[in-house]
N, C-alpha and C positions, 0 to 999 in steps of 0.2 A: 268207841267200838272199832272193829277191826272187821276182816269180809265175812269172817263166821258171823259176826253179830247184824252186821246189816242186812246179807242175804238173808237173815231169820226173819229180819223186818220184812224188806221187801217181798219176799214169798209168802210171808203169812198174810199183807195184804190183798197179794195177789190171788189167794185160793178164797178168802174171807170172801169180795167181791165177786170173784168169778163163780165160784160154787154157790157165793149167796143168789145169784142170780140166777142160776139151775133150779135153786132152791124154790127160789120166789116163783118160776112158771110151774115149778110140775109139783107141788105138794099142796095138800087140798085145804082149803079157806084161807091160802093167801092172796090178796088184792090182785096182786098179778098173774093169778092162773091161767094157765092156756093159753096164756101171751104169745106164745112160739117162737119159734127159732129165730127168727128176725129181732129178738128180743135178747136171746141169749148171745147171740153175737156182737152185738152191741154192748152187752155187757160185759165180757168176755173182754173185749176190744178197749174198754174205757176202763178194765181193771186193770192190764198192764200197763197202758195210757196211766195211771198215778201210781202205780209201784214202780213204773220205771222214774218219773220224777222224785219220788220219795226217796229214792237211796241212790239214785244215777252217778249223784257227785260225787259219793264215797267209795263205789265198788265198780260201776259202769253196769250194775244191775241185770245181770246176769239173770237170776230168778230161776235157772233152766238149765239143766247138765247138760244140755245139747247143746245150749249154746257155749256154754264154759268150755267145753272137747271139743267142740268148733272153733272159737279163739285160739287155744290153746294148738292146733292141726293147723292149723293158720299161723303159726310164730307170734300173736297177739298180746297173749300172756304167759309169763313165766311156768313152769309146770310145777311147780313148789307151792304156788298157789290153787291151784286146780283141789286138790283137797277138802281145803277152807272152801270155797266155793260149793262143793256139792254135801258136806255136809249141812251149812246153811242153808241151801235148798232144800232137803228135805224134810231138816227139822220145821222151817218158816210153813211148810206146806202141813206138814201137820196138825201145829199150831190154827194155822187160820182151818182147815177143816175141823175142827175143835169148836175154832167161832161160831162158824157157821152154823153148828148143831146145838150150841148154846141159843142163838139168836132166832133159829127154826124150832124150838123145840115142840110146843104146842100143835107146829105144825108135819113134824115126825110124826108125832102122835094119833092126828086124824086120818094120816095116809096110812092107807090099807095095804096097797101094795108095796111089798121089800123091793121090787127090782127099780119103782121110780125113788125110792130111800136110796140106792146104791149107786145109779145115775146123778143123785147130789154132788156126790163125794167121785166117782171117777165114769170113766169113759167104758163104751161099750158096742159092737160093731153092729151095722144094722143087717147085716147077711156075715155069718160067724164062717169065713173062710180065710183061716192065717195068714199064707202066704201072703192074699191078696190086701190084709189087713195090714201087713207089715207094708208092702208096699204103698200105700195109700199115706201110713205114719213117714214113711222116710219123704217121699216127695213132698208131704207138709213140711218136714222139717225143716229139708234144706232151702225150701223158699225163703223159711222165717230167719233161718241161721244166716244165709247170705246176703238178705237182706239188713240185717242188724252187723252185718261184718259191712255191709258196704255202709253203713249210718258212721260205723265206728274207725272207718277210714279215711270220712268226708269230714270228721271232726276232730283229726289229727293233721289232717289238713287245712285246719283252720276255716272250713267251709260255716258262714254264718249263721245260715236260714236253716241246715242241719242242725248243725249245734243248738242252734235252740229248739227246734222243734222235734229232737231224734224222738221224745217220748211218746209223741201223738204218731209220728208218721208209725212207728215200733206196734203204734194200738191199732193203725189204718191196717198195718201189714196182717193181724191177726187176725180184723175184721176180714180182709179179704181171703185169708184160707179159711176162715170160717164159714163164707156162705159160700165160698167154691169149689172146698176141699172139704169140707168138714160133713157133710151127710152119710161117707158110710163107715165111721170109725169113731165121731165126734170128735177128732182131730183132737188128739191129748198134746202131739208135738212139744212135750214137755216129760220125764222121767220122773220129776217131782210132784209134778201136780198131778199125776195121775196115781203112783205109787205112795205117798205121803198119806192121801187123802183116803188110799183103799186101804191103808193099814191100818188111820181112824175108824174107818169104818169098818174094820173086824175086832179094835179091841174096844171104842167107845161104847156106851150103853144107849145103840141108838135105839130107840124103843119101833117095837117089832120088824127089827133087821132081818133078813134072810143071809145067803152065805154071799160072801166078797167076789166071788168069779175068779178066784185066783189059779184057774187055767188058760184066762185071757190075758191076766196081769201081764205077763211075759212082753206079749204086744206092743204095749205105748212108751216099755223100758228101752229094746231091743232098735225098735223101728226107729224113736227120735235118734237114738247113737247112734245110728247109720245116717241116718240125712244128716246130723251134725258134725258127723266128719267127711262125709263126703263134702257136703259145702265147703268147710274149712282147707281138707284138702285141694279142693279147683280151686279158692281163691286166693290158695298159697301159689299155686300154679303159675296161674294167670299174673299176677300180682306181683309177686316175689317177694311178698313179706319178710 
């Protein structure tokens, strides 16, 4: 396979886990209900944590148009590849939101309310003021992007303890905009996993869905591309990739 085929992997285990895990707290008669957020970021955090080892080797696992426009802003990767990349992303994001509503189904079914069915599948602000929502996405973003440019520096640098560990520290990094950025947006900091999943969920048959929020949609697209180039761009700067 080539980056189209692996990002399909990697991102579809990426939404499978991460969404399943949304899943698993807020839909009703599953084991883990009401678990809470401390739960969800964690899990969140250990679904990139094995997408990025699952396909790392073959593509540097991307998983995330913000971070591919971020390498890319960065001189990291070719722009001919950039393409392959975000189509893989958000077919793979589809795909595993797919999973997800395969593997919940019975539990679709008991949940009453549409808008915790639409929380499965994407992101959604807790006080609905754009501006302030965009910004919230871009500062997640370019934590995650600069972070993961400085993983991918330290291991072309032949740094060891990176190099082997980029996939966990990559999941630490989530965890931490997760419980410290993530309460008024749910921190999607990703275009795929938030857009992939809300498209699932407008054409799957999720049983008694309500409408996708596709006035918000805009948000998690907009904001990660700005923190992903902004990142990329300071650490071409700085750097001089």
């Amino acid at each position: 396979m080539h980056i189209i085929g692996w990002e399909i992997v990697g991102t579809a285990l990426l939404i499978l886990l991460g969404d399943g895990v949304v899943a698993a707290v807020l839909l009703n008669k599953s084991k883990a209900q009401n678990s809470g957020w401390i739960v969800i970021t964690w899990g969140w955090a250990m679904a990139v944590m094995i997408a990025v080892y699952s396909v790392g080797q073959f593509t540097g696992a991307h998983l995330n148009p913000a971070v591919t426009v971020g390498f890319w802003v960065a001189g990291t990767i070719d722009g001919g590849d950039v393409p392959k990349y975000l189509i893989g992303e958000f077919i793979g994001a589809f795909i595993g939101a797919g999973l997800v509503l395969a593997a919940y189904w019975d539990h679709f079914r008991e949940t009453e309310d549409p808008g915790l069915k639409l929380a499965v599948f994407s992101t959604g602000p807790a006080i609905r003021n754009y501006p302030m929502n965009v910004v919230t996405e871009i500062i997640g973003t370019f934590v995650l992007v600069y972070g993961v440019l400085s993983i991918a520096v330290a291991n072309k640098a032949g740094v060891g303890f990176i190099a082997g560990g980029g996939g966990l520290i990559v999941g630490l990094i989530v965890l931490g905009i997760g419980l410290s950025l993530g309460g008024p947006t749910g921190y999607a900091i990703n275009p795929a996993r938030d857009l992939g999943p809300r498209i699932a969920h407008a054409i799957l048959p999720v049983p008694g869905k309500g409408p996708s929020d596709w006035a918000y949609s805009w948000v998690p697209v907009v904001g990660p591309l700005i923190g992903g180039v902004l990142a990329g761009a300071m650490y071409h700067w700085w750097f001089g990739l």
